[in-house]
PLY file of the C-alpha trace (Angstrom):
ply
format ascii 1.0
element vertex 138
property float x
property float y
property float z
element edge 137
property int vertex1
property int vertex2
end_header
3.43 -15.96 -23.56
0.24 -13.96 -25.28
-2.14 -12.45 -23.52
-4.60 -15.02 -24.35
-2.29 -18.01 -23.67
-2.10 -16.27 -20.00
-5.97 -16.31 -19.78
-6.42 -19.71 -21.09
-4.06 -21.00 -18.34
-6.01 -18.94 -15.84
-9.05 -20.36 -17.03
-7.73 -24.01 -16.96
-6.10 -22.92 -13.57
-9.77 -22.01 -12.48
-11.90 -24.49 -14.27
-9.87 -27.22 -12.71
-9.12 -26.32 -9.51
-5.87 -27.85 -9.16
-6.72 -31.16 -8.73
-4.78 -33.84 -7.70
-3.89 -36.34 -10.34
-5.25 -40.20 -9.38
-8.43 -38.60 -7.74
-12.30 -39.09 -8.29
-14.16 -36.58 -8.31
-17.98 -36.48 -7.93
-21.18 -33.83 -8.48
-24.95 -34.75 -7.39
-27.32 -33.79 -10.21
-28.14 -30.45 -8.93
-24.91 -28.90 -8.39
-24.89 -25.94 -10.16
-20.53 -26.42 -9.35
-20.43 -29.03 -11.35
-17.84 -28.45 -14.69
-20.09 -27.88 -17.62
-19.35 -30.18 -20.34
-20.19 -30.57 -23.88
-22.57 -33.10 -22.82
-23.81 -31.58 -20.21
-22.88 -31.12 -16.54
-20.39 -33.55 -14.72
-21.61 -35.91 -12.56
-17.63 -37.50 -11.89
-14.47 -37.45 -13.39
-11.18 -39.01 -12.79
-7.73 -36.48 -12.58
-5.64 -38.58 -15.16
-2.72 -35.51 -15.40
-2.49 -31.64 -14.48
-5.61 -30.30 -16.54
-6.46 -33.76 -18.14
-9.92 -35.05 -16.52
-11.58 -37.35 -17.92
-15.90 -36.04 -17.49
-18.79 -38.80 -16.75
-22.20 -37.31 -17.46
-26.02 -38.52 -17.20
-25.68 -39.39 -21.24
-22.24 -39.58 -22.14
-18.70 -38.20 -21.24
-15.05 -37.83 -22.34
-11.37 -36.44 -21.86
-11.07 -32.44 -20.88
-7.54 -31.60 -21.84
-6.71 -28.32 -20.74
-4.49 -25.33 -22.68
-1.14 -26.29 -21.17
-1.92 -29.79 -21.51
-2.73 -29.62 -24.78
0.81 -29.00 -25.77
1.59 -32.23 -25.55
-0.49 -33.21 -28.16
0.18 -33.04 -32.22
-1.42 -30.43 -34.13
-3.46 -33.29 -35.94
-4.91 -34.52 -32.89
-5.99 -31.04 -31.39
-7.68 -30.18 -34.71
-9.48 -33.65 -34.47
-10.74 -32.68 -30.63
-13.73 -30.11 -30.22
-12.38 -27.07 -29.35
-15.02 -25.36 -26.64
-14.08 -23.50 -23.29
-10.43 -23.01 -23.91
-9.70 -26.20 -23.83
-9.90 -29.81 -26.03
-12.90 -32.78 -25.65
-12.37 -36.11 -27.11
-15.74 -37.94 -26.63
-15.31 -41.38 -24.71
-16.85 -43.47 -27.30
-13.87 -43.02 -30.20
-11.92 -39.69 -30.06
-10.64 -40.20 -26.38
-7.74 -42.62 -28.75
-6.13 -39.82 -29.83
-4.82 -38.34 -26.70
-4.27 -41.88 -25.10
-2.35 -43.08 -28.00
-0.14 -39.70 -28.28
0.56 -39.18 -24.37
1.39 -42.56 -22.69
1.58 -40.96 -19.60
-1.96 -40.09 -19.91
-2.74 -43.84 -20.58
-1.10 -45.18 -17.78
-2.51 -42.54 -15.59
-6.34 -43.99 -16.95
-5.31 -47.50 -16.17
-6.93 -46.84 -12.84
-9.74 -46.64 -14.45
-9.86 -47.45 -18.21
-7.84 -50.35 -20.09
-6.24 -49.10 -23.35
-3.82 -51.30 -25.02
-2.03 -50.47 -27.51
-3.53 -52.95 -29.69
-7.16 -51.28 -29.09
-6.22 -47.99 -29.28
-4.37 -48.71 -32.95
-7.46 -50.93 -34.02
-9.77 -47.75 -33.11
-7.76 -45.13 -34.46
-7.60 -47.39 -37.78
-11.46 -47.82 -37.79
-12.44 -43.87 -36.88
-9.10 -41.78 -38.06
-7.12 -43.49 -40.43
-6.08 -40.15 -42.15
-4.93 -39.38 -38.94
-2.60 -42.16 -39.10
-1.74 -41.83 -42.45
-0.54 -38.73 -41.56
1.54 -39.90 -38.40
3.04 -42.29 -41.40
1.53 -45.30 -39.39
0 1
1 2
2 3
3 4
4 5
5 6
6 7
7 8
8 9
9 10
10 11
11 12
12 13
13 14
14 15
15 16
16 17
17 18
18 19
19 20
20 21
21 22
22 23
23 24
24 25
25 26
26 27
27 28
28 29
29 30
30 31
31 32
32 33
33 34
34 35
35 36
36 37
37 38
38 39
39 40
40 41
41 42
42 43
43 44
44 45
45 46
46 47
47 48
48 49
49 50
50 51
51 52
52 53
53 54
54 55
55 56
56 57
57 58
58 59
59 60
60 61
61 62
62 63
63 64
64 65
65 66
66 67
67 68
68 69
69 70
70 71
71 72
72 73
73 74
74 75
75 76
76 77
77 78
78 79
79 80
80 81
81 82
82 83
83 84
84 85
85 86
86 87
87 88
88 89
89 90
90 91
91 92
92 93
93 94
94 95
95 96
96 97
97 98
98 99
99 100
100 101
101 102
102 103
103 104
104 105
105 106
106 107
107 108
108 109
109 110
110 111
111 112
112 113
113 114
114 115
115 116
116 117
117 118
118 119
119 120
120 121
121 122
122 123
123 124
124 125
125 126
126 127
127 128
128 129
129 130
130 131
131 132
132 133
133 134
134 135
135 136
136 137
């Protein structure tokens, strides 16, 4: 392992603070703890897999998926994520597909909380990536 894999595993190690998959986890607006975000600071998040949260903010939110996690995913979906923090974001609204539909153990993780089926997740990914699935050969 490279130098820089070992620090973004520390970093994930750090930034997530080893916590238990199935939990909620919550932040008051003016907790400077809270995990930063691309959209801002966390207000909750839900542990779907070791360093795989999904982030709820004041405006918007999506799926964290840490450096070791993130080996689980296909090259094409971890160029599609936003790269930021040393680890991958897929916004809730569309991207969050892409990891649900590659990682089904990810999805049934969610179901606590979210309801993908496999016919939504297709019908989005045809609607918002279809290169993506061209790719795939789907």
């Amino acid at each position: 392992m490279s130098l820089a894999e070992h620090i973004e595993e520390l970093h994930s190690l750090l930034y997530e603070r080893n916590e238990t998959p199935g939990s909620e986890l919550n932040w008051r607006d003016d907790d400077r703890s809270a995990p930063k975000t691309p959209w801002g600071p966390a207000q909750g998040g839900y542990v779907i897999a070791k360093d795989v949260i999904f982030y709820s903010t004041a405006g918007h939110g999506g799926l964290r998926v840490g450096a070791s996690a993130a080996k689980k995913l296909s090259d094409a979906a971890r160029a599609l994520g936003d790269n930021w923090g040393g680890a991958y974001w897929y916004e809730e609204d569309s991207a969050v597909t892409l990891p649900m539909y590659e990682v089904p153990a990810w999805r049934e993780a969610a179901s606590k909380w979210f309801k993908f089926s496999d016919a939504s997740l297709l019908k989005s990914l045809q609607m918002y990536y279809p290169k993506y699935l061209a790719a795939k050969g789907e």
